[in-house]
C-alpha positions as CSV (number, residue, x, y, z in Angstrom):
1,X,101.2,66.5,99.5
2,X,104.4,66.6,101.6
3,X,102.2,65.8,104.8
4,X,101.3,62.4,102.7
5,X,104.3,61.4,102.2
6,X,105.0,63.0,98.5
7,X,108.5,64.4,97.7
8,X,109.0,68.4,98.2
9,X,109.6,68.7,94.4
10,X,106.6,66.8,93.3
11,X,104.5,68.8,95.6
12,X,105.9,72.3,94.4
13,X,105.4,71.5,90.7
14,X,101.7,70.4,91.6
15,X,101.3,73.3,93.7
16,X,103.4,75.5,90.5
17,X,105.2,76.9,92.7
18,X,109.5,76.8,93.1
19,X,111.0,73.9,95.5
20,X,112.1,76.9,97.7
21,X,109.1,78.5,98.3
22,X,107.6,75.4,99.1
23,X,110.4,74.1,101.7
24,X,109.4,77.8,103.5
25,X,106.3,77.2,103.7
26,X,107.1,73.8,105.6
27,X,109.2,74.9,107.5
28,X,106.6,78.2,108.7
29,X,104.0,75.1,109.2
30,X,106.2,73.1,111.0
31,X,107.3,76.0,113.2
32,X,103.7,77.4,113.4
33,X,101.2,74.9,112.4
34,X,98.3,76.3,110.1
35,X,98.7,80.0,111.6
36,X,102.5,80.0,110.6
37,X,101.2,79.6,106.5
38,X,99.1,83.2,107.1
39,X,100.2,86.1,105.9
40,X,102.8,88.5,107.7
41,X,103.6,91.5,107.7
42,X,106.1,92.5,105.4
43,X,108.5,95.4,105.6
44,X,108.3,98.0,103.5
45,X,109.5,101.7,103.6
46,X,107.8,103.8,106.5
47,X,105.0,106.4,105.4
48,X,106.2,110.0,104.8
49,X,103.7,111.8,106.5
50,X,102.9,111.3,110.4
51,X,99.6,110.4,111.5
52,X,98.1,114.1,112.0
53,X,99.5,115.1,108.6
54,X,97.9,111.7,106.9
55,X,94.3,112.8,108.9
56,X,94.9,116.4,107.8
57,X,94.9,115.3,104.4
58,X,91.8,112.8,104.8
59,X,90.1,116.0,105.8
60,X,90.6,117.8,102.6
61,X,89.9,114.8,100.5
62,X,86.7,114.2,102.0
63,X,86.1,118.7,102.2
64,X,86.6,118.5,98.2
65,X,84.1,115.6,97.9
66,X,81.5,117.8,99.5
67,X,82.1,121.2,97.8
68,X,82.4,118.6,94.7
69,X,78.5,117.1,95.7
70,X,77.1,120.7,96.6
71,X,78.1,122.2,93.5
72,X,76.8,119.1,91.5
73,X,73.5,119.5,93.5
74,X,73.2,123.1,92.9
75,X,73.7,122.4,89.2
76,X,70.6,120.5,88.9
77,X,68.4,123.4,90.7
């Protein structure tokens, strides 16, 4: 609506969204064009574990879902 001429307000209660959010998001598309209205990143607190601890513990998740299948398996023999 803005790109046709529209006023920012009018096009952020069409849109139901606040006047600021909108005036970002014209601003990323000016800045950006189409690829600046994606999604980015966003920063958020770094993981606890390090990568061979996070892998480590994928390895016992996925050992107890196999003890967890065997023993269901055996139950039906």
């Amino acid at each position: 609506m803005v790109l046709d001429g529209h006023s920012r307000l009018l096009a952020a209660q069409a849109s139901a969204m606040d006047r600021q959010t909108l005036r970002d998001w014209v601003h990323r598309y000016n800045a950006d064009g189409l690829a600046g209205l994606a999604d980015r990143p966003r920063p958020g607190r770094q993981p606890r574990l390090a990568e061979a601890q996070r892998s480590e513990v994928a390895k016992w998740v996925e050992d107890a879902l196999t003890q967890d299948r065997w023993r269901g398996a055996l139950a039906l023999c």
